[in-house]
C-alpha positions as CSV (number, residue, x, y, z in Angstrom):
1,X,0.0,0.0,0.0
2,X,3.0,2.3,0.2
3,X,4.1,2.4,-3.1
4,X,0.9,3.5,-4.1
5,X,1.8,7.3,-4.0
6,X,5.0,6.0,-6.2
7,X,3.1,5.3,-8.8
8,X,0.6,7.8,-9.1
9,X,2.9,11.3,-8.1
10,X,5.3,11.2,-11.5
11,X,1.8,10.9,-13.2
12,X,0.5,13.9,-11.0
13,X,3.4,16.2,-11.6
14,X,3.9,15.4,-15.1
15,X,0.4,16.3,-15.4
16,X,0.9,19.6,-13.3
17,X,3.7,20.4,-16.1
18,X,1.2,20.2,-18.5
19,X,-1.2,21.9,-17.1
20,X,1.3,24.8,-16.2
21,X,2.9,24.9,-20.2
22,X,-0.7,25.6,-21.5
23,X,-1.9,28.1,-19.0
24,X,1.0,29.8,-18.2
25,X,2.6,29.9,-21.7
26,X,-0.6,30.2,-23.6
27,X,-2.0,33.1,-21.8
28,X,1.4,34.8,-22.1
29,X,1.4,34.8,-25.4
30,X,-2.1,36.1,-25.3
31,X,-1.2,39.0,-23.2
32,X,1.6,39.4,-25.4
33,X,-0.9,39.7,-28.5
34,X,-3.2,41.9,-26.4
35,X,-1.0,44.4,-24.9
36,X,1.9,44.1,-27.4
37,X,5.8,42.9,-26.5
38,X,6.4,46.1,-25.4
39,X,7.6,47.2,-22.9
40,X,8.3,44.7,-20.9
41,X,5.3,42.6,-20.4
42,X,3.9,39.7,-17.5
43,X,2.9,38.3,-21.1
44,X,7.3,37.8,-21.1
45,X,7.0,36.3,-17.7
46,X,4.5,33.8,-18.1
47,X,5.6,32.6,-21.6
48,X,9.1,31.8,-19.7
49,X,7.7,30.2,-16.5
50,X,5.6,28.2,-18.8
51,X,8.4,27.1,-21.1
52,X,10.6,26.3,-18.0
53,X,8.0,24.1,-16.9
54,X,7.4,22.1,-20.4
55,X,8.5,18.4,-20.0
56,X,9.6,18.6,-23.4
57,X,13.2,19.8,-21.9
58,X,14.4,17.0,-20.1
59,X,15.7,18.4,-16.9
60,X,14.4,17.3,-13.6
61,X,10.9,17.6,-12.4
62,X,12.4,20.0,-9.5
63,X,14.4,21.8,-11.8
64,X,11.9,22.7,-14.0
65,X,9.7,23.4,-11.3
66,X,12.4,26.0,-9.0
67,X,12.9,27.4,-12.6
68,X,9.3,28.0,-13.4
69,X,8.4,29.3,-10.0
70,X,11.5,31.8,-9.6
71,X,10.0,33.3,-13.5
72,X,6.9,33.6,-12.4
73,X,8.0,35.6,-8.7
74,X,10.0,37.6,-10.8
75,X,7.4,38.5,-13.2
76,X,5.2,39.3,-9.9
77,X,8.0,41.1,-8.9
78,X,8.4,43.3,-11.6
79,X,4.3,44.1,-11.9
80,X,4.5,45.4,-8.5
81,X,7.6,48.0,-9.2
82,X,6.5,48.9,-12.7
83,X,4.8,52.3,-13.9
């Protein structure tokens, strides 16, 4: 019974990744449509926290998930101190 969450949790984050490369990259790029690519966008943001996050790049589930994560606080980052 132990082994259960073994089997299931590479399933569950691969499907997290997913999820995240859609939303996250998708919408970018339709806020970068929307609003234009400049200046400097969240549309920029999201596109790269999505991208990082794409199993399609074959590094480590953590990896891509401390890489997607420090994008998007960044991104938050920089929609707080903008004009």
């Amino acid at each position: 019974m132990s082994d259960t969450p073994r089997r299931w949790l590479p399933i569950a984050g691969e499907a997290a990744a997913w999820l995240w490369t859609l939303l996250a990259a998708g919408g970018g790029t339709l806020l970068l449509i929307e609003r234009g690519p400049w200046p400097l966008t969240n549309g920029w943001f999201a596109v790269a926290s999505g991208l990082a996050a794409c199993p399609l790049n074959r590094l480590s589930g953590r990896t891509r998930f401390a890489a997607a994560f420090l994008i998007w606080l960044a991104g938050q980052i920089a929609r707080r101190v903008s004009f």
